[in-house]
C-alpha positions in Angstrom: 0.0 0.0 0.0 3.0 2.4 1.0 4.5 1.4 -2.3 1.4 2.8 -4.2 1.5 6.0 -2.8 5.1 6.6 -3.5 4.4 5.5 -7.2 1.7 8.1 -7.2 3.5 10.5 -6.0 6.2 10.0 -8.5 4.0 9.8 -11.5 2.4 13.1 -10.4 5.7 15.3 -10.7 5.9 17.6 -14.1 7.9 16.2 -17.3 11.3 18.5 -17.3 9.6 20.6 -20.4 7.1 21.7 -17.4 9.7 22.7 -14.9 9.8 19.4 -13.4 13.0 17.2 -13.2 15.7 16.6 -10.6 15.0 17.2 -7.3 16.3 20.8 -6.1 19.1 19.5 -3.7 21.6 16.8 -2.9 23.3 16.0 0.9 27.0 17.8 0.6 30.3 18.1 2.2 30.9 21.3 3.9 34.6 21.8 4.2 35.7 25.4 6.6 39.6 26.2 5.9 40.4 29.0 8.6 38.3 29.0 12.3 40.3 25.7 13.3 39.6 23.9 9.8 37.0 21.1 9.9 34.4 19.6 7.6 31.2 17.7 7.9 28.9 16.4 5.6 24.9 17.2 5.6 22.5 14.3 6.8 19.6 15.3 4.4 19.4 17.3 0.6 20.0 20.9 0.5 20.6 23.6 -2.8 24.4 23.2 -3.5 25.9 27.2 -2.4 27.4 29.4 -5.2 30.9 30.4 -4.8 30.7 34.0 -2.8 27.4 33.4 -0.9 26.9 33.0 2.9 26.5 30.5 4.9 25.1 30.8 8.6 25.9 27.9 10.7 24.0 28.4 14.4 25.9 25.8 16.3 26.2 24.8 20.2 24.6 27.3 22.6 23.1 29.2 19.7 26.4 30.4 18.8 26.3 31.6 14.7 29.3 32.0 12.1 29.3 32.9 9.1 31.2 31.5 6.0 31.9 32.6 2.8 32.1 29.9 0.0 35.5 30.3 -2.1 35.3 27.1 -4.3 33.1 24.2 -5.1 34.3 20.9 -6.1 32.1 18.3 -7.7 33.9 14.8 -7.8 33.2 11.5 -10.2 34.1 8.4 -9.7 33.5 4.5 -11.8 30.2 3.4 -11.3 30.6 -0.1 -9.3 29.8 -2.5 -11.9 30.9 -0.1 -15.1 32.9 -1.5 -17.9 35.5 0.7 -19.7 33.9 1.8 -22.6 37.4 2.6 -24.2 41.6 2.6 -23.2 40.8 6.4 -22.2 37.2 5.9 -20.7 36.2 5.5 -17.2 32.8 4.0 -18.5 30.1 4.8 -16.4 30.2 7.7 -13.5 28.6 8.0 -10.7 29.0 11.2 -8.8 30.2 11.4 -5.0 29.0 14.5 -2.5 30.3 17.5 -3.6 32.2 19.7 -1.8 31.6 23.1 -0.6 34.7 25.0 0.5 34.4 28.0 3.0 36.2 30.6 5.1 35.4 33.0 8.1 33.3 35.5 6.3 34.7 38.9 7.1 31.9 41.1 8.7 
């Protein structure tokens, strides 16, 4: 029955000639040089940031940083079961998280 709905759910999204199509966000690593250096990737889907926007991260206690992103890095890798497709070729990609690079963001 659960099945069903989720079928009808999916059926009922827009063709890509109707604005429909991929869904808006994907889970990514967010990787802070400066402010100690760490990273961490995000548990659910989220819009990928554009190099120069903020980002407000409210942590412990409330406390909130900002970050400015300087760079982001979208990696590929072999699909598990792909087959070359040529001496040059990788065959078939998959893509791994992508990686959103930030520092400090000056106030």
């Amino acid at each position: 029955m659960e099945a069903d709905r989720e079928d009808t759910r999916a059926s009922a999204e827009p063709p890509p000639e109707e604005g429909g199509g991929p869904p808006t966000g994907t889970p990514w690593t967010l990787q802070v040089d400066g402010d100690d250096g760490w990273s961490a990737d995000l548990e659910h889907a989220a819009p990928i940031p554009r190099v120069g926007e903020r980002i407000d991260f409210i942590g412990e206690g409330a406390a909130q940083r900002s970050y400015r992103v300087i760079e982001v890095i979208h990696t590929l890798q072999p699909a598990p079961d792909s087959t070359p497709a040529g001496r040059d070729s990788p065959g078939l990609l998959r893509a791994g998280l992508p990686r959103v690079i930030a520092v400090p963001a000056e106030e």
